[in-house]
C-alpha positions as CSV (number, residue, x, y, z in Angstrom):
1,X,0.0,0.0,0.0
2,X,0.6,3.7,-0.1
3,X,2.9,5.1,3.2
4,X,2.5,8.9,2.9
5,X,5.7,9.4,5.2
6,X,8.4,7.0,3.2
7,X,6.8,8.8,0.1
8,X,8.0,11.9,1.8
9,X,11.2,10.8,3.0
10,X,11.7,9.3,-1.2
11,X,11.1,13.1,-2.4
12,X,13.1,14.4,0.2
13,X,16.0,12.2,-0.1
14,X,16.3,11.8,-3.6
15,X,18.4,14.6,-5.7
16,X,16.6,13.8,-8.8
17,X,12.9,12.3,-9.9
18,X,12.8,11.1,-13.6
19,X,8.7,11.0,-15.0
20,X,9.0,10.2,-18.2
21,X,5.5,10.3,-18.9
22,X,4.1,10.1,-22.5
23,X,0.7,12.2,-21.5
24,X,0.3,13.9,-18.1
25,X,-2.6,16.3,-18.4
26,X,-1.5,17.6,-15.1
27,X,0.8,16.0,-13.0
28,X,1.3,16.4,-9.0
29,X,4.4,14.5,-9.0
30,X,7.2,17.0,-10.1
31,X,5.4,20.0,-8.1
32,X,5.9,17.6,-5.0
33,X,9.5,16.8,-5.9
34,X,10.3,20.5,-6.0
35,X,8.9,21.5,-3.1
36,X,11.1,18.9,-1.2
37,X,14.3,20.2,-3.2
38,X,14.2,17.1,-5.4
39,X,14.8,18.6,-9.2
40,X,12.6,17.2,-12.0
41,X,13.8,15.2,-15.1
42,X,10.8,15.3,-16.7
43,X,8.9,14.5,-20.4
44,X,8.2,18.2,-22.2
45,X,3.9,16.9,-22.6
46,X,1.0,18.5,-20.6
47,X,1.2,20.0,-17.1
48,X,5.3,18.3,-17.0
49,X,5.4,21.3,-19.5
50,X,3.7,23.7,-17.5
51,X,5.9,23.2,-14.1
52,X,9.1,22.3,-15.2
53,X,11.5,25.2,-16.5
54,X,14.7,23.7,-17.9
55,X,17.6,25.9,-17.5
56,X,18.0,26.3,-21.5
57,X,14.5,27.8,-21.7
58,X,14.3,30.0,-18.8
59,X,15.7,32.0,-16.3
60,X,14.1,30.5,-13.0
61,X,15.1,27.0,-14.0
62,X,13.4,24.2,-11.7
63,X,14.6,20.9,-13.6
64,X,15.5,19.5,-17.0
65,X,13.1,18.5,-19.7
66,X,13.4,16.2,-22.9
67,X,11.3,16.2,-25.9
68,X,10.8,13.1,-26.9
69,X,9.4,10.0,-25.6
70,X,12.8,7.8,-26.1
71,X,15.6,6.1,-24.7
72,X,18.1,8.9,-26.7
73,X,15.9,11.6,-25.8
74,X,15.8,11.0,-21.9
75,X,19.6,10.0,-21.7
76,X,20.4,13.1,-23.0
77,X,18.0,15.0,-20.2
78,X,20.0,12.5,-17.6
79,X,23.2,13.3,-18.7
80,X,22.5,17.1,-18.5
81,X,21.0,16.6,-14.9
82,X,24.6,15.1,-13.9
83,X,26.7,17.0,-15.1
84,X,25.1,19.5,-13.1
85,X,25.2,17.2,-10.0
86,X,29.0,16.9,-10.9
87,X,30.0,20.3,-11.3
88,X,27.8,21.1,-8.0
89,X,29.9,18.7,-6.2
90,X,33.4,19.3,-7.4
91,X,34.7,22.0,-5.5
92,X,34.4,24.1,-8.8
93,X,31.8,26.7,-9.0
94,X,28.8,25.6,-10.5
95,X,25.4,27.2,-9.3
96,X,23.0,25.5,-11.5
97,X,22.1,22.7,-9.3
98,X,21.9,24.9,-6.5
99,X,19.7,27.5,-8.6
100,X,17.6,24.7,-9.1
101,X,16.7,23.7,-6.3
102,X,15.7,26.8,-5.0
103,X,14.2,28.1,-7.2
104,X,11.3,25.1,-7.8
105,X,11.3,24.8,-3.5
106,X,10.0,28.6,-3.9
107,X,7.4,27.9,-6.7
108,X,3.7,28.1,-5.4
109,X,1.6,26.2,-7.4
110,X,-1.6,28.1,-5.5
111,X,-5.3,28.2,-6.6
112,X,-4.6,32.4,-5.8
113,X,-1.9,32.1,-8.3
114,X,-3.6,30.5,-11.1
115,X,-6.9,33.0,-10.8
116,X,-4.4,36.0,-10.8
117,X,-2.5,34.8,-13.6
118,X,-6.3,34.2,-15.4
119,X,-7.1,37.8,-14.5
120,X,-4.3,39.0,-15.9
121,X,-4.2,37.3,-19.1
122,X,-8.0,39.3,-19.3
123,X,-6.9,42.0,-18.5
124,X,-8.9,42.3,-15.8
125,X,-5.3,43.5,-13.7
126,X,-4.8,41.0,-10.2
127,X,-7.2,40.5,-7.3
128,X,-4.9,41.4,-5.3
């Protein structure tokens, strides 16, 4: 069965979660890994797409995405993830992994958020 707490301790634990999901219309998984400092590797398709900001697309990175749903695709995602892990953890300086990290622990993934963002886009301005 399900253990709420070892899940927790997995997310917490692990530096990396790979979902390499060929349809995720939304997705709870990678927002859970970030808020526990865990970074995504995650399939570029639905709501993986939404939450995920890979480092070449962004500016407030939170993990890595691939494209395509295949072996190449995701090794190459992989291999991007660890050589950030490496350079993080060889003395040299390498703030990507550590950018990261923090940044997708301070994503809010709030209700609030997604109305503002709505009113917004209408031009309605925030309700806030």
């Amino acid at each position: 069965g399900f253990d709420e707490e070892l899940a927790r301790q997995i997310y917490g634990g692990a530096d990396f979660l790979v979902i390499p999901s060929r349809y995720e219309p939304c997705g709870l998984t990678q927002m859970i890994a970030m808020r526990y400092g865990s970074v995504p590797i995650a399939r570029r398709t639905g709501g993986l797409a939404d939450t995920v900001q890979d480092p070449a697309l962004s500016t407030t990175p939170t993990g890595f995405l691939f494209p395509d749903a295949s072996a190449s695709s995701l090794q190459f995602a992989i291999e991007r993830a660890l050589e950030a892990y490496r350079r993080a953890h060889s003395g040299a300086r390498a703030p990507l992994l550590q950018q990261l990290i923090q940044n997708g622990m301070a994503r809010r993934f709030s209700w609030q958020n997604a109305a503002d963002a709505y009113l917004e886009l209408y031009g309605e301005g925030t309700s806030r």
